[in-house]
Each structure stands twice: as structure tokens, then as C-alpha cells.
C-alpha positions in Angstrom: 20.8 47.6 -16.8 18.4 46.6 -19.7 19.5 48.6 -22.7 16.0 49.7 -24.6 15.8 49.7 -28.2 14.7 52.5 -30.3 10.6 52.4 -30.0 10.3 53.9 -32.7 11.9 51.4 -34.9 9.6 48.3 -33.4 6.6 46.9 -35.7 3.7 46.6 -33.5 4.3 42.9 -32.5 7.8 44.1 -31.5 6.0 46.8 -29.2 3.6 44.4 -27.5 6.3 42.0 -26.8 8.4 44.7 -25.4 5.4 46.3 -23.0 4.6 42.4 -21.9 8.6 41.9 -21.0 8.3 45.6 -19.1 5.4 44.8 -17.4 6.8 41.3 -16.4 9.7 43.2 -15.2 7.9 45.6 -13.0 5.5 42.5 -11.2 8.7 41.1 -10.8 10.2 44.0 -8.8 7.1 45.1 -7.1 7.1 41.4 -5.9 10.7 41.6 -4.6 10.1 44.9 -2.7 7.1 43.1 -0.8 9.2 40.4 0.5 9.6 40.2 4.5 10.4 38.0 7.3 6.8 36.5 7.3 6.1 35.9 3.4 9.8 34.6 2.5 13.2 33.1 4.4 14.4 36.8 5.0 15.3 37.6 8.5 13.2 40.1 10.7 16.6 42.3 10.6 15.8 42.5 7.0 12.7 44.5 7.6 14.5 47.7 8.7 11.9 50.9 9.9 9.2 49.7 7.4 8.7 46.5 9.3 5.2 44.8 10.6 4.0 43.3 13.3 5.0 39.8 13.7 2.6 37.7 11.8 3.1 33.8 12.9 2.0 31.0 10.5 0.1 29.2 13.0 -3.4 29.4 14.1 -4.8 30.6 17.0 -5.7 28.3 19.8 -8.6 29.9 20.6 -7.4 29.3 24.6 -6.9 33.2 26.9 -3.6 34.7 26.7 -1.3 33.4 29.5 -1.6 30.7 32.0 -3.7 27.4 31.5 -6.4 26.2 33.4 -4.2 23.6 35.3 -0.6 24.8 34.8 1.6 24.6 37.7 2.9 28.1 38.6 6.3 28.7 39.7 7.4 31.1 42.4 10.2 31.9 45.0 9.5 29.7 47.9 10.8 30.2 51.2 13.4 27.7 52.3 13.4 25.8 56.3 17.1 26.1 56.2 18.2 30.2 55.5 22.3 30.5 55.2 21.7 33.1 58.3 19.2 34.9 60.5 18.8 38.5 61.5 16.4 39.1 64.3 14.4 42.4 64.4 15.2 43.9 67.8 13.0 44.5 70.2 12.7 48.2 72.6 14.3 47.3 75.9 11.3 48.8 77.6 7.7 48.9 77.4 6.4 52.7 77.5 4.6 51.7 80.7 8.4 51.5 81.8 8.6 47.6 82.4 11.4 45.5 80.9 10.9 43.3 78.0 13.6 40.7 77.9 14.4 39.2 74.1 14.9 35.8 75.6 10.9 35.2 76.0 10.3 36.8 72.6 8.4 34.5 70.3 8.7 34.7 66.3 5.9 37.1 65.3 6.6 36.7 61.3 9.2 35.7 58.8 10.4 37.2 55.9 13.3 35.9 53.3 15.6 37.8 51.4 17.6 35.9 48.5 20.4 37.2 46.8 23.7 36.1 45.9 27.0 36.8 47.7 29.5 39.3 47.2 32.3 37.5 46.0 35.6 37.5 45.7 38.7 35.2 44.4 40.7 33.3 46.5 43.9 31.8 46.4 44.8 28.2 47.8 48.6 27.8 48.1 49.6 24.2 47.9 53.0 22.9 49.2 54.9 20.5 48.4 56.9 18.8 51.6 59.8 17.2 52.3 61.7 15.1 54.8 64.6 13.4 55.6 64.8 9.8 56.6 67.1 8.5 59.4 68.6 6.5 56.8 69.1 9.6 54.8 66.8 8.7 52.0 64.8 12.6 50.7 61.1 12.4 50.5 59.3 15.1 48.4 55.2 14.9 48.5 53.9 15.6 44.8 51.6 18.2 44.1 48.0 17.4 43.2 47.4 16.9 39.4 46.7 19.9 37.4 48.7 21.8 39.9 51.3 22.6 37.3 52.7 26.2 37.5 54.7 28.3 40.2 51.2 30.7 39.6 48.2 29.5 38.0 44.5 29.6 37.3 41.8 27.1 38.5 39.1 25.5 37.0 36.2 27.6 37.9 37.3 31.0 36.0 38.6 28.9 33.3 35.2 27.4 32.5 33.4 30.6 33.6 35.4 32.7 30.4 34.5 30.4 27.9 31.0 30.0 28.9 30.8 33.8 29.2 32.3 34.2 25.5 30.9 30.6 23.7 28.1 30.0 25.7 26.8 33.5 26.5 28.4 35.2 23.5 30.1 37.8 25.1 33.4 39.1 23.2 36.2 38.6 25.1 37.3 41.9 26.4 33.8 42.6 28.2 33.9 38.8 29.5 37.4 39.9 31.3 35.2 43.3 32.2 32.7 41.2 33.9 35.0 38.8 35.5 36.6 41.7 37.3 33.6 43.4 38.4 32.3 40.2 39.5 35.3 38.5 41.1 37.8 41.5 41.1 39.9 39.5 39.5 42.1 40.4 36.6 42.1 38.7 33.4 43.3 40.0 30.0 41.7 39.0 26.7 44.4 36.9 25.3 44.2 34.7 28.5 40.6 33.8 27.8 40.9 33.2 23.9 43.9 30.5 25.5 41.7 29.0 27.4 38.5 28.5 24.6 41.7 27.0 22.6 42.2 24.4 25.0 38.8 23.7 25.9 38.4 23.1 22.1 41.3 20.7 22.3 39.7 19.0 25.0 36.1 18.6 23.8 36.9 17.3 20.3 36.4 13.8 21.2 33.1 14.3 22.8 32.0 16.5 19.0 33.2 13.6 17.3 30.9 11.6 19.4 28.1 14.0 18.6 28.8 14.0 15.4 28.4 9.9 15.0 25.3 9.8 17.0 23.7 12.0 14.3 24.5 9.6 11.7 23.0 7.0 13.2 19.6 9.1 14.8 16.5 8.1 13.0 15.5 12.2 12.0 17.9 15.1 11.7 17.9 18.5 10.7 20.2 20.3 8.3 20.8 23.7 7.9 23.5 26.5 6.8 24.3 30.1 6.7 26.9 32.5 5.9 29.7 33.5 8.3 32.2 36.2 8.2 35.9 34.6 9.0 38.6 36.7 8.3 36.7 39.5 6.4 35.8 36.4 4.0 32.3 35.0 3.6 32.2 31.3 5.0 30.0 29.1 5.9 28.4 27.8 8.9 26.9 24.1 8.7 24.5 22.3 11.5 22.9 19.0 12.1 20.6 18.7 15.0 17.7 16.7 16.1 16.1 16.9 19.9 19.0 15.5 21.3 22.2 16.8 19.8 23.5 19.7 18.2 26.8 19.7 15.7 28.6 22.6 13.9 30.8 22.8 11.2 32.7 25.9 9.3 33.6 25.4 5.5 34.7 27.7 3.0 32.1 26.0 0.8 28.8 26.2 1.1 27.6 23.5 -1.2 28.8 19.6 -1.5 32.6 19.6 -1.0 32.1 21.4 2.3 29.4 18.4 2.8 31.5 15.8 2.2 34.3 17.0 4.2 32.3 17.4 7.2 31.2 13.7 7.1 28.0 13.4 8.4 25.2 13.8 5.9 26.8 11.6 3.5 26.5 8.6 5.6 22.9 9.3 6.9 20.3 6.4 4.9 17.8 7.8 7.5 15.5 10.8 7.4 16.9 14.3 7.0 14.5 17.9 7.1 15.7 20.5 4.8 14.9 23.8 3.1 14.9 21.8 -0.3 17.9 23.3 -1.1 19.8 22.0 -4.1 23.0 19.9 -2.9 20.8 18.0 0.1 18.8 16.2 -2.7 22.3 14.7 -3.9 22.2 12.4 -0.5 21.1 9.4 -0.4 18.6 9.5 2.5 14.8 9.7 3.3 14.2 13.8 2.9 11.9 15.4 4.3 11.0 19.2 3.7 10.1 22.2 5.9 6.9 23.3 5.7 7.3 26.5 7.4 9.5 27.5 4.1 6.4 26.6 2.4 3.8 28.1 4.0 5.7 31.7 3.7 6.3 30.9 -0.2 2.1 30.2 -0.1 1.7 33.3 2.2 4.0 35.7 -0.9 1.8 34.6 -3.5 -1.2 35.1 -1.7 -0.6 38.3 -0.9 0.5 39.7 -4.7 -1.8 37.1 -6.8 -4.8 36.5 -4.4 -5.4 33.2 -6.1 -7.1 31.3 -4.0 -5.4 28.0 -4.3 -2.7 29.5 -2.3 -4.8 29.7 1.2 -6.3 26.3 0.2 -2.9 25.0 0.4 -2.2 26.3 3.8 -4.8 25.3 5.2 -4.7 22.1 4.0 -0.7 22.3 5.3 -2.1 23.6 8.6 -4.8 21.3 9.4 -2.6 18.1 8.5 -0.1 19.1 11.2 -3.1 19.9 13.8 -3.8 16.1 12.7 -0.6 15.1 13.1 -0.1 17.0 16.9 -3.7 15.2 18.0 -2.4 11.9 17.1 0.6 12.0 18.9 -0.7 13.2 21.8 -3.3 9.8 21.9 0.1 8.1 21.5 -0.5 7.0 17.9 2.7 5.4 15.6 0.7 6.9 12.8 -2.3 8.3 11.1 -4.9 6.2 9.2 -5.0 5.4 5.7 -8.1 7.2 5.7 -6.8 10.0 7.1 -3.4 10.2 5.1 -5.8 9.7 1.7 -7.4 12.3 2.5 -4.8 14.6 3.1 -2.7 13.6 -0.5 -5.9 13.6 -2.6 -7.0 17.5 -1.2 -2.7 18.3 -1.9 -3.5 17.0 -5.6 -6.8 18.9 -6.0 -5.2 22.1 -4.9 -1.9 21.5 -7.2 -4.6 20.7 -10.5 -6.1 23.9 -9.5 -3.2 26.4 -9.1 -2.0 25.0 -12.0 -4.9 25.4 -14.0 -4.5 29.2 -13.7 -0.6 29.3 -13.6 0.2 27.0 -16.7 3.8 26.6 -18.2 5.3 29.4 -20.4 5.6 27.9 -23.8 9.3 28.6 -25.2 9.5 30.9 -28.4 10.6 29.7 -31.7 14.7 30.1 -32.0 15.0 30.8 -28.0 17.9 28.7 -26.1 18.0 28.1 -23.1 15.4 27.2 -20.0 11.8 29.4 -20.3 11.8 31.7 -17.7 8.8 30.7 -16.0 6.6 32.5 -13.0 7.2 32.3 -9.0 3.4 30.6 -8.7 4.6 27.9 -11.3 8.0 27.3 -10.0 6.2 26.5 -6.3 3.5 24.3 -7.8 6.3 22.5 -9.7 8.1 21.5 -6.3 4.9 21.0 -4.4 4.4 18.4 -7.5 7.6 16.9 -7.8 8.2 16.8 -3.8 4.6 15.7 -2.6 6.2 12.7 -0.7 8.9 14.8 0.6 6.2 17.9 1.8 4.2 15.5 3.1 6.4 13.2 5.0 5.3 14.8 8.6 1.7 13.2 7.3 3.1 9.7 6.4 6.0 9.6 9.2 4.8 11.2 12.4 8.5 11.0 14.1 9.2 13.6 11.4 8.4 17.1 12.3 6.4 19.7 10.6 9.0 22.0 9.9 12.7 22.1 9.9 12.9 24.2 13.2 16.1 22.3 14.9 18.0 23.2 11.9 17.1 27.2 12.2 16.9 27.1 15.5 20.6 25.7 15.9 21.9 28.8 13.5 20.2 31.6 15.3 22.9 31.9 18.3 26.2 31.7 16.1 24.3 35.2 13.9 23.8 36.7 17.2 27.2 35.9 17.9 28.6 37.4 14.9 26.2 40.3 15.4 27.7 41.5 18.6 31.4 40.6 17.4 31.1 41.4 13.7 33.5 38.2 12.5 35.6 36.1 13.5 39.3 36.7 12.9 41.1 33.6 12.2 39.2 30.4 11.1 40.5 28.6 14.1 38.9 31.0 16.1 35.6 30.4 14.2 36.3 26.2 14.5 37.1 26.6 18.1 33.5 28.0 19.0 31.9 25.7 16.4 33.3 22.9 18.4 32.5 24.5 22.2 29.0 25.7 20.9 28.5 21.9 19.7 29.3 20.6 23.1 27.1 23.4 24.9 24.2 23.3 22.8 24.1 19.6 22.7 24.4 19.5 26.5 22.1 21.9 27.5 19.1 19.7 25.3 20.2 17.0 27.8 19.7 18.8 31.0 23.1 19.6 32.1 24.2 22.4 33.9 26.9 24.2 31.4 29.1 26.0 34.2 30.0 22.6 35.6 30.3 20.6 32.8 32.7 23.3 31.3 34.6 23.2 34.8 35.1 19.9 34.8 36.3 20.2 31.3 39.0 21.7 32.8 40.1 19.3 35.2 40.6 16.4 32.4 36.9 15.0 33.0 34.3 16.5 30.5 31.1 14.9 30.4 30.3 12.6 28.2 26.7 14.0 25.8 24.4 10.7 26.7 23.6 8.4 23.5 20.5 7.2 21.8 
């Protein structure tokens, strides 16, 4: 707390000083309280019972709600070859009495009932043989490979667990709930977190491979957030682009945990960030997100009402509408026109909310850094990062925000939502390395439950390059 000194001994410059700091103080506060999920980078949890509707950054399209003119529906369609048929019977008799034989029946209508089987597990028992030759040579047949134990597990549930509890983010007693309801088979807790151990083990390589590939991709994404391991706060690092998806967990959040990981660090290319502090110590081509931007812009609008503020978006939002048109006419890039137009408006509007935001002059005998105001501090960065905010402008393979990133953390917080933390930081490396794999795979197109299965059988494939 702020200790107050004894009004009544201040001179009357000491008193105005003192109301100005208090009613700095109190803005300051009142600002604070009026953050949410749409002015700032706090989640929509963060919101609690006092919480808005959702109000999204973009525009409106001005097209109806639902389905375009044009857009191809998708339905259940029946299928020519049904897994079995069930005729409706036919009375034996007409109620004039005569006899109607189903033979000369003809199909009046069809209808088509899809749902999947009751299921069950089953057990194949393979044996190994042996004979004796006439020359009294013993011959044993070998059992086919994987087929290890007296009494094992197969593939299938082995890849179903761990796409249940890394892919599906389902802790792992109610995974071995389900697999019991479903199968009626039964599986204890500790025999799934064995098998996400070894599917780790055995999709390392492929991560690594992940991980290279987004050193060498022309944009990527980068983004952290905190993670509880152990009932300590860690951290949870991504890189992603359209393509791939890598995760790492670091006890640091900043630089050493960077370095360690490897992969930023040897990136010359282009990398989207939050502008946070430690990405501007890489030596690549950065690139900021504007949606960070445009809910800093959104904040001061909505407790200064200075009008440079909604200039700046919609200079922001018009750029990227630029930006979309082009690339759907299959343009590299916009013209120098165009991009001349767009930095001298971002300079117009930076003279003018600096005009009425101007730098707070330091006081005679004060040490240290002014404090300055939220507007100033923004118009600062917008300054000092103009090539940086405006790289989706000058770079249309660069995207207008840096949504891969986020979107890449959002499923490891649900997944420490519905578990609370992780208990051992292997545990919290082994799903960083599955949930690499998945993620990455499923932007390529693959089916998950296979690929997992034939993880299990020595064979995992391979995340396609370029």
C-alpha cells in the first residue's frame, strides 16, 4: 500500500502534486477493472458473471447469417451397398381372404438406418508349432513380430488410450471408463499412462522432424503460456505455421528456455509474435499480431474516446480486407500505391495520437525511467514497430494476426483445465511430444486413430515436408 503523508503538513504545490498522483492512481485502476477478453489478451474465463457478449474485431460481411448462395451442403446420403437388409413383412392374406405370397412382392420404399455396432473385444490366440523331422532335426514356427508376451494388448486399444487422453484430453481413469463401456474391456489407469510413455518414445523422431521443418518454413508462429507441472508454474512453448505444430515445456519462460528448445534461434525467416520482449533478441524477420493490437486500440477507445484510436483500426482493418482481396485475385503482393497509402495514413494517425498524448517530462532530481501513460506507451510501439505491424501489408504470405500461435495453446489449457496439472514433467513432455505429432497430423489430413495404431506396430507415419 501507498503510505499518505500528513495533508496537513503539504504547501499547496505539495497538495496539487499529491491530488494529480491520486487521481492518476485512480484512472489507472478504473482502467484495470475495465479490462476483458475483447479490449486486452485476458481470456474469456477471466470475465467471470460480469462478462459481455462476445464482441469480435472483425467487421461484418454484410452477407445473411448461415449458408452462402452457392455452398455445397452436406447430408447423410443413402448408400447402394447396406451391411444388411430387413424386409417389412407382409399379412399372409388379403382381407378378401386370398393369399399374398412375399416372393412376388416388389420394393414399395427404402429407408436407411446408420449406426455403429455394438462392439466387443476379441482375442486372437496365435500358436507357435512344431515338428519333428525324419532326420530328427526340431522345427519351431516363430511368432509374428510384436507378438511378445504369454498375454498381451494389440495395437488398436493401445492407440485408442492415448488418442482418448492426448488427443481427446480425457484423464486417464475416465478414458479406461469409456474403453470398458465401449469395448467391455478392462483397462486400469497405469496401463494407459505406459502406453502414452511409449508412444512418446516412439514418436520422438517424427517431433524432431517437425521441429526442423519449422526452421526452415518461410513464416511461423510463436507463442507461450503458463503450465502447472508438479504444483510448479512452467511453461508451455509452440511454433506452428499451416502445416506443423511443435510443443515444448521449459521451466523458463524467457530466453534460456528458447535456446534450449532450438528452434527459434536458428529461424533467419519470418516469425509472428505478441511483441513480447525476448522474441526481439532473434535474429529473424518479425512480424507482429495485430489482433493484440487492435484490443490494445479497442481499451483506449473505450476509457479515452480519442479518436485516433478508431482511426487506427480501421486503418488496421481495411489493410487486411486489402490484403484478403488481393490474395484471392492471386496477387504476390499489393502495389506500391496501395502499400503508400497504407504507411502514410499509419503515420498520420501516430502524429495525431501523439499530439494529444505527448511524453511525460521527468522532474528535476527524479531517477529512474518517467512513468509514462498506456496511450503513449502504444503509440511508442506502433512507432518504433511500423515495419513489424505492418508486415501483413508489405509481405502477404504473412498473416494478419498471430492466430496459429494461440490457436496451438488453446487445447493443452483445456487440457489442464479438465486435469488441473500435470504431475511429473515427463508426463507434461510426453503429451507435448504426442500433441505435436497429433496436431501436426491432423493439419495434414490424416486420420489420428490410425496413424496412432500404426504407431504401435513400429510404423508411424511420417508428417509430409515442405
Amino acid at each position: 500500500m501507498h503510505e499518505l503523508p500528513d495533508i496537513l503538513t503539504l504547501t499547496s504545490d505539495q497538495m496539487v502534486d499529491l491530488i494529480r498522483q491520486l487521481l492518476a492512481r485512480v484512472a489507472e485502476l478504473e482502467a484495470r477493472l475495465s479490462k476483458n477478453s475483447h479490449n486486452s489478451s485476458k481470456p474469456p474465463s477471466s470475465d467471470g458473471l460480469a462478462k459481455k457478449k462476445t464482441q469480435s474485431l472483425r467487421r461484418p460481411s454484410g452477407k445473411k447469417v448461415g449458408g452462402q448462395m452457392g455452398h455445397s451442403g452436406q447430408t447423410l446420403e443413402r448408400t447402394n451397398a447396406p451391411d444388411g437388409v430387413v424386409p417389412a413383412p407382409l399379412p399372409d392374406r388379403c382381407e378378401c381372404g386370398a393369399s399374398l405370397p412375399s416372393a412376388d412382392a416388389r420394393i414399395a420404399e427404402r429407408r436407411q438406418v446408420f449406426d455403429v455396432p455394438v462392439a466387443h473385444y476379441h482375442v486372437i490366440e496365435h500358436r507357435a508349432l512344431q515338428l519333428r523331422c525324419p532326420c530328427g532335426r526340431e522345427h519351431i514356427s516363430d511368432f509374428p513380430s510384436g507378438v511378445t508376451e504369454a498375454v498381451q494388448y494389440g495395437p488398436n486399444v493401445r492407440a485408442l488410450a492415448v488418442h482418448l487422453t492426448q488427443g481427446q484430453l480425457l484423464p486417464y481413469g475416465r478414458a479406461a471408463q469409456l474403453i470398458a463401456d465401449l469395448y467391455h474391456l478392462e483397462v486400469s489407469p497405469a496401463t494407459l499412462l505406459a502406453w502414452v510413455q511409449e508412444a512418446s518414445k516412439l514418436l520422438q523422431p517424427a517431433v524432431a522432424c517437425i521441429a526442423e521443418a519449422l526452421v526452415q518454413a518461410p513464416v511461423a508462429h510463436a507463442d507461450e503460456s503458463g503450465l502447472r507441472v508438479t504444483g510448479m508454474l512452467y511453461w508451455l512453448h509452440t511454433v506452428a505455421n499451416d502445416t506443423y505444430t511443435w510443443y515444448g515445456v521449459h521451466a523458463r519462460r524467457g530466453m534460456e528456455a528458447i535456446a534450449a528448445q532450438g528452434i527459434l534461434p536458428k529461424r533467419i525467416a519470418v516469425l509472428v509474435h505478441d511483441c513480447w520482449k525476448p522474441y526481439w533478441q532473434l535474429d529473424c524477420v518479425h512480424a507482429l499480431c495485430n489482433a493484440h493490437l487492435l484490443r490494445e486500440l479497442t481499451f483506449l477507445l473505450e476509457t479515452t474516446d480519442q479518436e485516433w484510436n478508431q482511426r487506427m483500426i480501421d486503418l488496421l482493418l481495411t489493410a487486411n480486407d486489402t490484403c484478403k482481396e488481393a490474395r484471392q485475385r492471386g496477387e504476390q503482393e499489393l502495389t506500391p500505391e496501395q502499400i503508400g497509402q497504407i504507411m502514410t495514413g499509419y503515420q498520420a494517425i501516430l502524429r495525431s495520437g501523439e499530439a494529444v498524448n505527448p511524453e511525460a517530462a521527468k522532474k528535476t532530481g527524479q531517477r529512474g525511467r518517467t512513468k509514462q501513460t498506456t496511450a503513449f506507451n502504444l503509440l511508442r510501439r506502433l512507432r518504433d514497430h511500423a515495419d513489424e505491424v505492418l508486415r501483413f501489408a508489405t509481405d502477404l504470405s504473412v498473416p494478419f494476426t498471430n492466430n496459429l500461435g494461440e490457436r496451438a495453446i488453446r487445447m493443452p489449457k483445456v487440457k489442464q483445465k479438465i486435469s488441473g496439472c500435470f504431475r511429473t514433467v515427463d508426463g507434461a513432455n510426453n503429451f507435448a511430444i504426442i500433441r505435436s505429432y497429433l496436431d501436426t497430423l491432423h493439419k495434414q489430413g490424416y486420420n489420428l486413430l490410425d496413424a496412432l495404431r500404426q504407431t504401435f506396430q513400429g510404423n508411424p507415419p511420417q508428417p509430409a515436408s515442405g
